[in-house]
N, C-alpha and C positions, 0 to 999 in steps of 0.2 A: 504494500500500500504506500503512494505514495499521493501528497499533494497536488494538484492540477499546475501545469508545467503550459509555459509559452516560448515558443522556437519564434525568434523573429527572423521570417527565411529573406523579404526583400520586399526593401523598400521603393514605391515608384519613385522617380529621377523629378517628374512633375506635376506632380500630386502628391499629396498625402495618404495612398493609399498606400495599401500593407497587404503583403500574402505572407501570411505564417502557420503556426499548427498548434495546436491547444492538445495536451495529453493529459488521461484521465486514466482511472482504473476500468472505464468501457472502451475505451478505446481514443484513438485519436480523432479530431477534428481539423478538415483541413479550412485554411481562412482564407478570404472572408466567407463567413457562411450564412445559410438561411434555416432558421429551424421552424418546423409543421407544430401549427400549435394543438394538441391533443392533452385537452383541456380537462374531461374527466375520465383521462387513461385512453383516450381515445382521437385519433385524428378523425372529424366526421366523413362518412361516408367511404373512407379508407380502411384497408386491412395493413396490420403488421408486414404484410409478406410485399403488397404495392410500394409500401413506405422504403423498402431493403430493395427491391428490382428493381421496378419501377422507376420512382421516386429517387433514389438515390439518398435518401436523408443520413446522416450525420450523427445527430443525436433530433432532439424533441422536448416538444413542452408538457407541465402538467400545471393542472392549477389547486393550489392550494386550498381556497377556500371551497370549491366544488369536491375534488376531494375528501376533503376534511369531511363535510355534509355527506356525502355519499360517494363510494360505496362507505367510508370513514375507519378510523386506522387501525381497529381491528381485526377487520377484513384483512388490510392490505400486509397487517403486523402477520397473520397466520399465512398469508401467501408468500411472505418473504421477502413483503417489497413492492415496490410498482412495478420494478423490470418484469420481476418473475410474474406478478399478475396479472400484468397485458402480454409476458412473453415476447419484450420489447430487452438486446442484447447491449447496446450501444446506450451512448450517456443520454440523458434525461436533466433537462432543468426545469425545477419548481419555482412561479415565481410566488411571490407573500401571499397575494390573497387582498393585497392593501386596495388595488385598485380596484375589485368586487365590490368590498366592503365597502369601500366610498362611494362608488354608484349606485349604494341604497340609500340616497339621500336621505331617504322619507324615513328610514326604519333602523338609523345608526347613531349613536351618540359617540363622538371625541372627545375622550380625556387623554391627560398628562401619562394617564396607566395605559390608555391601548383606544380598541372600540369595540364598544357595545353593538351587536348589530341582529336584525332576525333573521334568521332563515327563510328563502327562496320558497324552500319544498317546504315547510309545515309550520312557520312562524316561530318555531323554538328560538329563545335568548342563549345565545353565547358572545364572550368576550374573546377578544383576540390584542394579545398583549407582544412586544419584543419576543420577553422569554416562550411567551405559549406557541408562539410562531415559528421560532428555532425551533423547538422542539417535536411539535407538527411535521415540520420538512423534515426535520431526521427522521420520524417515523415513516416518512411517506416514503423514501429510499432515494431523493434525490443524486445525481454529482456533482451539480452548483444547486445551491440554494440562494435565494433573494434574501433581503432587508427588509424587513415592516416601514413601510413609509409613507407618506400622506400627499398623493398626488390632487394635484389642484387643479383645477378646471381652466378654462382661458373663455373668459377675458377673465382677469385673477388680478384684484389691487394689488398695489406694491406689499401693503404692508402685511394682509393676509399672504402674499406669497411669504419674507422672511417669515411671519409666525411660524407658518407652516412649514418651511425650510428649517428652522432652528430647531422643532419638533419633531421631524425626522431624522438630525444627525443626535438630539437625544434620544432617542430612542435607535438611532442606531449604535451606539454605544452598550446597550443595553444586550440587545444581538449578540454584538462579539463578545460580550462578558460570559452571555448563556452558551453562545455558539463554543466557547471556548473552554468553558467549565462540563460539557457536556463529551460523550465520541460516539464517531460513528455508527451506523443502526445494524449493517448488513454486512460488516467486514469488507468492505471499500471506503475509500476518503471519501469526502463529501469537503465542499469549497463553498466558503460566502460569499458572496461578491455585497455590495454595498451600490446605492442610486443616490446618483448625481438630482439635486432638484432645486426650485428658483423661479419656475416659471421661465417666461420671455425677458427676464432682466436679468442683464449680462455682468452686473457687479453682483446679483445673489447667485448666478450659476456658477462665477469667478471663486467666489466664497466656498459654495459648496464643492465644485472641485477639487481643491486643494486641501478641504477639512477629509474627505473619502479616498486622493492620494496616501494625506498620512495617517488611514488604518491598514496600511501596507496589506489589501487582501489581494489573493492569487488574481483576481480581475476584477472591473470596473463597471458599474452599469450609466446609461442615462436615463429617465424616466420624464414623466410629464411633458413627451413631444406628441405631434402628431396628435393632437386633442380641441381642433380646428385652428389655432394659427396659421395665417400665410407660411406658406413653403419655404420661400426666402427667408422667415422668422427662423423658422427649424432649424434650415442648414448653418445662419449665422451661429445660433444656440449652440449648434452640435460643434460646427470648428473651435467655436471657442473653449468648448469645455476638455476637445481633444487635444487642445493645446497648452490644456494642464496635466490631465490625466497620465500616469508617467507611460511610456515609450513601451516598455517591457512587460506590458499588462496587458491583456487582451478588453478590450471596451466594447460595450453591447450596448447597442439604441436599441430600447422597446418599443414593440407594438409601431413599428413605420418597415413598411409603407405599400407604395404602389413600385413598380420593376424602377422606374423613374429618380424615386426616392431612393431607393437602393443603390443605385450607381452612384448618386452623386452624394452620397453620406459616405461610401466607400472611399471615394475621394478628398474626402475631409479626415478621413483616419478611423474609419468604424471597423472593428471587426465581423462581429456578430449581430442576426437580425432576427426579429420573429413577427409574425403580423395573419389573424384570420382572414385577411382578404381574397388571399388566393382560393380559401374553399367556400369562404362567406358568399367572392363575388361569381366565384363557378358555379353553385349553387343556386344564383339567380344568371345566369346565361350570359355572365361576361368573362370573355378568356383570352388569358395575356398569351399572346403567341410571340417568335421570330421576327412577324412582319408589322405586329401592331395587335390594336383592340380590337375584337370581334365582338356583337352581340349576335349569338346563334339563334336566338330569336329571331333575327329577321330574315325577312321572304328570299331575300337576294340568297340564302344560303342554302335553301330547298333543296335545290338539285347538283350542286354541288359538290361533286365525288371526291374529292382530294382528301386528302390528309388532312387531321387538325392540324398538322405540325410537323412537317417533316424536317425542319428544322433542330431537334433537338433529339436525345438518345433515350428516347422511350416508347416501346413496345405501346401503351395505349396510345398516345398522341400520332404516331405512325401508323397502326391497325384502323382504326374509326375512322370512317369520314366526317365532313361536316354537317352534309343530307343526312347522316343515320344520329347523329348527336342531336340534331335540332327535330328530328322527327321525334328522339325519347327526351327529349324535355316538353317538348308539344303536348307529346300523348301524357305526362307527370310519371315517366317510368323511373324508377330509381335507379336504377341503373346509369340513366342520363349525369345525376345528380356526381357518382361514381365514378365516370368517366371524366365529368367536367374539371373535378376537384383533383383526380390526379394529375389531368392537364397540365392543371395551372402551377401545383407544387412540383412537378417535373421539371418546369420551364421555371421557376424560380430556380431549383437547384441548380440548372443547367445556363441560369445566368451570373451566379455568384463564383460560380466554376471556370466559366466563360471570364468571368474579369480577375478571377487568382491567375488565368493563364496568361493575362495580357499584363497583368502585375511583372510578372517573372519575365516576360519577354520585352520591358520597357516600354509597352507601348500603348498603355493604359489610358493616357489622358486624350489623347485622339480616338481610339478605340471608342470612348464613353459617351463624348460630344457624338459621335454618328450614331448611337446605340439611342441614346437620350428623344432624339430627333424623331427615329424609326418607332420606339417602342408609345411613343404616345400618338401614336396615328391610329385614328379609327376607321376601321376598312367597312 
């Protein structure tokens, strides 16, 4: 067992991007990467076995507070874990739960001790504190675990951003007291990482950067982007906080974005990415391809025999047309649903893949601008 481990393999010449490798006791991760969010042990409408051929995924998300609620950690404590209970091999990150918990406006109280919040499924009260959250993720089986921390909304006053920001790095302190007084659940490491947060103001994300620098953990997160601020906002956010965050640490933007976003955070220095929209928006019949946006809803696509995607190294997006995809989301076949979603997580892995390669062959910052241009074209 050892600690989570970062190879910084090469740096672009002009950009800030980075291709390096993240090592875990699952296995290694190559960077920059995109991780499938499968949220309660599951990627929807995905199998384990699509996610490894398919897909090509890496490791994976899980979420804690869905989790937690169901199937909840007795379950997962007699199966040995999350790998072993979804029969998922490869690393697993758990994020807090922070950000569930806060989008129950209606049904959550914040204190200085944690939050109060009800349950989804049956209205049950529980508290979720630093310590009870650490120790959650331990029992969930994570290989990174998240920070409890209090993501703020946008548009978010100044002053409620510091509160809010001041209350996350105490209570991030809190984390690594428990996270450290505690060991691991299943005889592998497990890694905290710790979130960057501040809102859209670049002296609180200055602040916070540098306060979650010096809790020297194996990696770095950023949180509270991509929660409707302009674009341009994010990317300023995100370089600037990559421009504290030290070098030698792998950094994850949460929950962003669109293919769009991804390139051009990679270029500001992101390693790591996770975001439901690849299956949320395949789901509803839009799918990032090679050549741009398709919605397969429409008529133009009827007859259409090609490939979704011949573009890219995957058996379903190669095998299916577009006529036979748009005819099973027509008729509401799930199967449509299935196909769509692995599509779209296909082609994200196969564009994070696509810019580690143009990383390592210098040739990244041109590469991106043509890539940028193409992938937001709607056909």
């Amino acid at each position: 067992m050892a600690a989570l481990q970062f190879e910084l393999q090469r740096k672009d010449e002009h950009s800030k991007a980075r291709a390096g490798k993240i090592i875990t006791d699952h296995g290694e991760i190559e960077t920059p990467i995109f991780m499938p969010v499968g949220t309660v042990g599951s990627v929807k409408a995905v199998t384990q076995q699509q996610l490894h051929n398919d897909i090509k995924a890496q490791i994976i998300l899980g979420n804690t507070y869905h989790l937690y609620l169901r199937p909840g950690l007795e379950v997962l404590e007699q199966a040995g874990g999350l790998h072993k209970f979804m029969n998922w091999n490869k690393p697993i990150l758990t994020d807090s739960g922070g950000y569930q918990v806060f989008s129950l406006s209606g049904t959550r109280k914040i204190t200085e001790d944690g939050v109060m919040f009800q349950s989804h499924i049956d209205g049950s009260k529980h508290l979720f504190t630093p310590e009870r959250v650490m120790d959650i993720q331990r029992r969930i089986g994570a290989d990174i675990i998240m920070a409890f921390d209090e993501c703020t909304s946008y548009p978010c006053e100044y002053a409620h951003a510091k509160t809010s920001m001041q209350l996350t790095h105490r209570w991030l302190k809190r984390c690594f007291d428990q996270f450290n007084n505690t060991t691991n659940a299943y005889g592998y490491t497990q890694n905290l990482f710790p979130i960057v947060q501040g809102s859209v103001y670049k002296d609180l994300r200055g602040e916070s950067s540098s306060f979650i620098s010096s809790m020297n953990a194996t990696g770095n997160a950023i949180g509270g982007l991509s929660v409707g601020e302009p674009e341009e906002m994010m990317y300023e956010i995100c370089e600037s906080c990559c421009d504290i965050l030290p070098i030698e640490k792998p950094r994850y933007l949460m929950g962003v974005g669109t293919p769009w976003n991804i390139l051009e955070c990679i270029a500001l220095g992101i390693d790591m990415f996770d975001c439901v929209m690849p299956t949320r928006n395949g789901r509803n019949a839009m799918l990032f391809t090679t050549k741009g946006v398709i919605n397969i809803d429409n008529k133009k696509w009827e007859n259409d025999f090609s490939p979704i995607d011949d573009g890219i190294d995957c058996e379903v997006s190669n095998h299916y047309s577009k006529a036979y995809l748009r005819h099973l989301m027509k008729s509401k076949e799930i199967l449509g649903l299935t196909i769509a979603s692995v599509h779209n997580l296909a082609f994200y892995l196969h564009l994070v893949q696509e810019a580690r390669r143009q990383i390592l062959q210098s040739n990244f910052l041109s590469w991106k601008k043509d890539q940028v241009e193409i992938l937001k074209q709607r056909l």
